[in-house]
C-alpha positions in Angstrom: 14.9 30.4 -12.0 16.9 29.8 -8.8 20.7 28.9 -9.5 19.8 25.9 -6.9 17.4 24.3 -8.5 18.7 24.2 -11.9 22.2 22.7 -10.1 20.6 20.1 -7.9 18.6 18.8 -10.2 21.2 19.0 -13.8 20.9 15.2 -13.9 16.9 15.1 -14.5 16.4 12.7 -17.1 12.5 12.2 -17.0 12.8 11.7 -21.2 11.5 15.0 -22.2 13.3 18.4 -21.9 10.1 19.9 -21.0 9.4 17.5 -18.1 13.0 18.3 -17.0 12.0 21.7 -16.7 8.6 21.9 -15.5 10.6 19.5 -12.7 12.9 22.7 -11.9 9.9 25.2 -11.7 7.9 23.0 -9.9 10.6 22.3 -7.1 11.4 26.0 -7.2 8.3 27.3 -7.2 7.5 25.1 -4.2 10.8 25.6 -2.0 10.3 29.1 -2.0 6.9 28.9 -0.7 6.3 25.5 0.9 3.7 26.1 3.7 1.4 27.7 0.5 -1.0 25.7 -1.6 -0.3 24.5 -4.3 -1.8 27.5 -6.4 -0.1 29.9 -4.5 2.9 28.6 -4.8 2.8 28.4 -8.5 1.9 31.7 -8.9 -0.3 31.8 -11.9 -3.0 29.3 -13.1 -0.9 28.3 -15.9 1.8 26.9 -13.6 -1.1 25.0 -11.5 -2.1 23.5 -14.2 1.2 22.4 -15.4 1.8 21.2 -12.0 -0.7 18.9 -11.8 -0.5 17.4 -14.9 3.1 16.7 -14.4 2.0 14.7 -11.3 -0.8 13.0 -13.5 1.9 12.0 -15.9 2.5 8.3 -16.0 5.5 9.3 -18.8 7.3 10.8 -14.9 8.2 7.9 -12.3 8.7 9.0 -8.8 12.0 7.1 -8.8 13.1 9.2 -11.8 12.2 12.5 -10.1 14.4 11.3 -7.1 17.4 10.3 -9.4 18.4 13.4 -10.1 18.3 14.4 -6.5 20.1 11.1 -5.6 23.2 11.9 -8.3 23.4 15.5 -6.7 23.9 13.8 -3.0 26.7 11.5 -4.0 28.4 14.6 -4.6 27.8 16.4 -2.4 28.8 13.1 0.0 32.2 13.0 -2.1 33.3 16.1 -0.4 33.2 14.1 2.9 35.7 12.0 4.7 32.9 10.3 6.7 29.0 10.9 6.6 26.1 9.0 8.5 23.0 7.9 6.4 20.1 8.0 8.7 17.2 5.5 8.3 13.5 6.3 9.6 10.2 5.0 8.5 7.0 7.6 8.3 3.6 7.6 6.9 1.2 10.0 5.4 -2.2 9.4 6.7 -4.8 10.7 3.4 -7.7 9.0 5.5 -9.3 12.5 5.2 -9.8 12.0 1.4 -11.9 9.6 0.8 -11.9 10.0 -3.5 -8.3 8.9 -3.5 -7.2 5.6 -5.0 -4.8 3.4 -4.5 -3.9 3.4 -0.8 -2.8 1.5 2.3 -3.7 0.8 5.5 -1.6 2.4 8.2 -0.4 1.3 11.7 -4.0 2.2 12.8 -5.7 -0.3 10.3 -8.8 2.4 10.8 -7.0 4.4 8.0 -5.6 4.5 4.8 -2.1 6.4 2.7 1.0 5.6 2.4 4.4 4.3 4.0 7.5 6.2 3.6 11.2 4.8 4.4 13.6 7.7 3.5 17.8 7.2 4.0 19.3 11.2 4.8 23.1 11.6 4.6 24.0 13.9 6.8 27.5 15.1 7.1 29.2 14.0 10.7 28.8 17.7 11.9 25.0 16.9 10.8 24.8 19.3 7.9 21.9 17.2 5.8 23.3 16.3 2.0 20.6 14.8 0.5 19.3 11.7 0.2 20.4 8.0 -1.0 17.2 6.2 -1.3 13.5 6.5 -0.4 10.9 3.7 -0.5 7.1 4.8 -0.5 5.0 1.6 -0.5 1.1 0.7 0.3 0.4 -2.0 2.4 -2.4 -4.5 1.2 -5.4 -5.3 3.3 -5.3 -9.1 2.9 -1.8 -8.3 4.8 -4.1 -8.0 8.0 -3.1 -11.2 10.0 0.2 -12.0 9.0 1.8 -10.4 12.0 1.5 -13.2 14.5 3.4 -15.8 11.4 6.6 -12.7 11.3 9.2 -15.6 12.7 8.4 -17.9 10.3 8.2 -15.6 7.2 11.4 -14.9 5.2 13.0 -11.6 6.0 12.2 -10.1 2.5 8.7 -11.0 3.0 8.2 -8.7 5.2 8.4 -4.9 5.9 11.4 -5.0 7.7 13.4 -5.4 4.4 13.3 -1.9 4.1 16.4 -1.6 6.4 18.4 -4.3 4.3 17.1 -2.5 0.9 18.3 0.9 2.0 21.7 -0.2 3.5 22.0 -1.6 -0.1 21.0 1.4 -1.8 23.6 3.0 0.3 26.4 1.2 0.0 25.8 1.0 -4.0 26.0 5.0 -4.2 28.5 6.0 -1.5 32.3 6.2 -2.8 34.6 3.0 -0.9 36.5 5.9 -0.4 33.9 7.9 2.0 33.4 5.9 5.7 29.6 5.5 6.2 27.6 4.9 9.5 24.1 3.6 9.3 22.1 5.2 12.0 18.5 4.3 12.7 16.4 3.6 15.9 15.0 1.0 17.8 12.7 -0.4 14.7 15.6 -1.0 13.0 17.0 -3.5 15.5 16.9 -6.8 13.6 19.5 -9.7 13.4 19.5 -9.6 9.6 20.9 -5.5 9.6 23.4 -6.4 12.0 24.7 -9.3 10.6 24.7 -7.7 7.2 27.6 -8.0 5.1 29.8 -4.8 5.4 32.5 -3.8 2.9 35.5 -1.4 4.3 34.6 1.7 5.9 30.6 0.3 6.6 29.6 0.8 10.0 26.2 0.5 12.1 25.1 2.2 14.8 21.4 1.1 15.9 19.6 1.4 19.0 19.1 -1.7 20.6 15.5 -3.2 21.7 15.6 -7.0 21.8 16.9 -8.4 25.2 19.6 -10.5 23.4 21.7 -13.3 24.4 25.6 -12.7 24.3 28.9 -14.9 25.3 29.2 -13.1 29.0 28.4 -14.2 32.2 25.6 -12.3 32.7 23.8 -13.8 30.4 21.6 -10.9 28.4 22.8 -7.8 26.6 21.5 -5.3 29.1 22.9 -7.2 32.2 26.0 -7.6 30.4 26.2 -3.7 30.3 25.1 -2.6 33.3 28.0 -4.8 34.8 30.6 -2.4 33.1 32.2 0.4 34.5 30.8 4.0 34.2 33.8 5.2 31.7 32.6 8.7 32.2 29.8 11.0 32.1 28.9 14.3 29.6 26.2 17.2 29.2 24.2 16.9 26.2 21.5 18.6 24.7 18.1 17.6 24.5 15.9 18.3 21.5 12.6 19.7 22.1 9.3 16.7 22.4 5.8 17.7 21.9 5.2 20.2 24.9 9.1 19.5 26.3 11.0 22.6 26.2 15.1 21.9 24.9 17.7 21.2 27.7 20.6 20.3 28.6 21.0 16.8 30.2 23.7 15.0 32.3 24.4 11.5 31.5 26.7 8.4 32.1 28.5 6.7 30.1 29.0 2.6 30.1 30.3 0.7 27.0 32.2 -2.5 26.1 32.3 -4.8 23.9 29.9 -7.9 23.4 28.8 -10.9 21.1 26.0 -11.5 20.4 24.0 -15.0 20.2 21.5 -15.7 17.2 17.8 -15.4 18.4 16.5 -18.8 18.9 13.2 -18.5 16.9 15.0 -16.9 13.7 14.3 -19.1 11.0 17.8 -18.9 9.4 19.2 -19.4 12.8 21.6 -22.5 11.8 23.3 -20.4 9.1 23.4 -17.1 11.9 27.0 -16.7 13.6 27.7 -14.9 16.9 28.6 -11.3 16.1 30.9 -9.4 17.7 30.0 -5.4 18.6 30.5 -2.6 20.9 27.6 -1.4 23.4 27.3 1.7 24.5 24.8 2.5 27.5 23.9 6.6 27.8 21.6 6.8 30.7 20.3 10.1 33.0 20.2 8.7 36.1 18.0 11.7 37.4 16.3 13.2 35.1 13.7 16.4 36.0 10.6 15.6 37.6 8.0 14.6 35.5 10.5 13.9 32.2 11.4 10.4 30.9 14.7 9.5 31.8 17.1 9.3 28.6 18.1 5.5 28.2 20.0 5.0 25.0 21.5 1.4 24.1 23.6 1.8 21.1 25.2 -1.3 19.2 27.7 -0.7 17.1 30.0 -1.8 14.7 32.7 1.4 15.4 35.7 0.3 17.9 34.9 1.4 21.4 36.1 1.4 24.5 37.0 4.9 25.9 34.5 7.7 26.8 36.5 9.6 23.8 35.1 6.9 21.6 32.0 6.9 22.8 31.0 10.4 22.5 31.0 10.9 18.6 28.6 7.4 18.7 26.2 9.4 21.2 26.7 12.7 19.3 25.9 10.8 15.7 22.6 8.9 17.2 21.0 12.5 18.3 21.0 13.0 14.7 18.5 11.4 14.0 16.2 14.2 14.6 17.3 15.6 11.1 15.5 13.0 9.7 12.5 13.0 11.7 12.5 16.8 11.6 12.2 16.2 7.5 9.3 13.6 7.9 7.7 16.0 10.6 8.2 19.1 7.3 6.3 17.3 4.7 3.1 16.5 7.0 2.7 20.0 9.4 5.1 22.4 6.3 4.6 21.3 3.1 1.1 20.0 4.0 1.4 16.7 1.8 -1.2 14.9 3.6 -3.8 17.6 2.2 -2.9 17.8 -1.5 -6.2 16.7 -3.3 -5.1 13.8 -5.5 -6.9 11.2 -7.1 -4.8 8.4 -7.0 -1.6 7.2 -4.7 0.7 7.5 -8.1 0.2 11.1 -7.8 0.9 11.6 -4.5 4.1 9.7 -5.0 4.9 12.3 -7.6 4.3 14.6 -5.7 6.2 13.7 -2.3 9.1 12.9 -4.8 8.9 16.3 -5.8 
């Protein structure tokens, strides 16, 4: 048995010592070989079948598989003066198995699985450390419809709670003493996260989307930033896309600080103050032929107003693809999307595992 297993997950409490342990195996067994089925990762028929009955088990929540994960990360996190907890939202698409009950529809309402919100903390060198929370959810089809209604339905009637529910989660687990940054893309650009309540040492950094009103002359947020000085400019590099090769890219630098208006169609607009953050604007102004120009505009709820400032902010957003990378794993690596179970439950269990 790996000494890493039986150490990350020490705090399995799944009400049975055998479940604890068939837990360790399992994640083991799996970890070692995660690209192989299922019986080939378990080694034995034995071990297959004690796999999938632990994943039948109703006695095993998903949330209790997780715990013990989650207690191991807030240690880990303890060691660090500052770490980012990275938001992204992904979904497993089991339209291909038409026997299994219990799911969702998707974006594309054409198919069915499940929806996946995971938080990573990641150290601020981006070392991952586990994670704080993870939301799996189906959506129902008598759902379809209720986009158009969004401004006039209450913020945790809706899907984009998950944001709010995970900032909770995280500031619950993480030490006061440890500074945390909440990082997440444009998805996650919502008046509610911004204006979320933040205790000491609980910062934001989102990528904006929403052409919002603020308290300059200009007007709108992306006018407003575009009229500020270039502070600088930097080389970064560029993860690989798709059929993109890696590179380096030159970019400049704006940033300064705004406030920002309510929306004027939020339903809870009355009780919405301005809201005061920095705005940072990384832009290639020539990018290679043929390759989408990088255009990042981060808010954030850091102090700055130096390129010096600014460059951790740019450096913590690329991140990101730690998280994405992880989401990417479970579909094309661990080849979740083709386990053959009956029912959503399981397959919970399983991506828990």
């Amino acid at each position: 048995m790996p000494a890493w297993a039986e150490h990350d997950l020490r705090y399995a409490r799944l009400g049975d010592a055998r479940l604890n342990r068939r837990l360790i195996c399992l994640v083991a067994a799996v970890a070692a070989q995660p690209t192989a089925s299922v019986p080939q990762a378990c080694g034995s028929r034995a071990a297959t079948k004690g796999a999938y009955r632990f994943w039948r088990s109703e006695r095993v929540t998903p949330d209790a598989i997780r715990a013990a994960h989650d207690h191991a990360t807030v240690e880990r996190v303890r060691a660090h003066p500052l770490i980012l907890v990275i938001q992204d939202t992904t979904e497993l698409n089991v339209t291909h198995h038409p026997a299994t009950h219990g799911l969702g529809l998707l974006d594309n309402a054409s198919q069915r699985g499940l929806k996946v919100h995971s938080a990573l903390a990641v150290s601020s060198d981006g070392v991952p450390l586990g994670f704080i929370h993870q939301a799996v959810w189906t959506r129902n089809p008598d759902e379809i419809g209720k986009r158009h209604r969004r401004r006039q339905r209450a913020t945790t009637d809706k899907e984009s709670q998950r944001w709010l529910t995970a900032l909770a989660a995280t500031q619950q687990a993480v030490p006061p003493d440890v500074t945390v940054i909440t990082v997440a893309d444009r998805e996650a650009d919502s008046s509610d996260l911004v204006a979320a309540p933040r205790r000491p040492g609980d910062h934001r950094l989102i990528r904006a989307t929403h052409h919002r009103r603020v308290t300059h002359e200009a007007r709108y947020l992306w006018q407003a930033i575009r009229c500020s000085p270039v502070c600088g400019y930097v080389t970064i590099p560029v993860q690989r896309v798709h059929d993109r090769l890696p590179r380096q890219a030159t970019i400049t630098v704006r940033t300064t600080p705004l406030t920002i208006l309510p929306p004027r169609h939020h339903r809870q607009r009355a009780s919405l103050s301005p809201r005061s953050v920095h705005v940072i604007l990384a832009e290639a102004e020539q990018p290679p032929p043929g390759v989408p120009p990088i255009c990042w505009l981060l808010l954030t709820t850091l102090p700055v107003t130096t390129l010096a400032e600014a460059l951790p902010c740019i450096r913590w957003y690329q991140y990101r693809w730690v998280v994405e990378r992880y989401h990417d794993v479970l579909n094309s690596g661990c080849r979740l999307e083709d386990l053959q179970l009956e029912h959503a439950a399981r397959i919970q269990r399983a991506l828990a595992t």
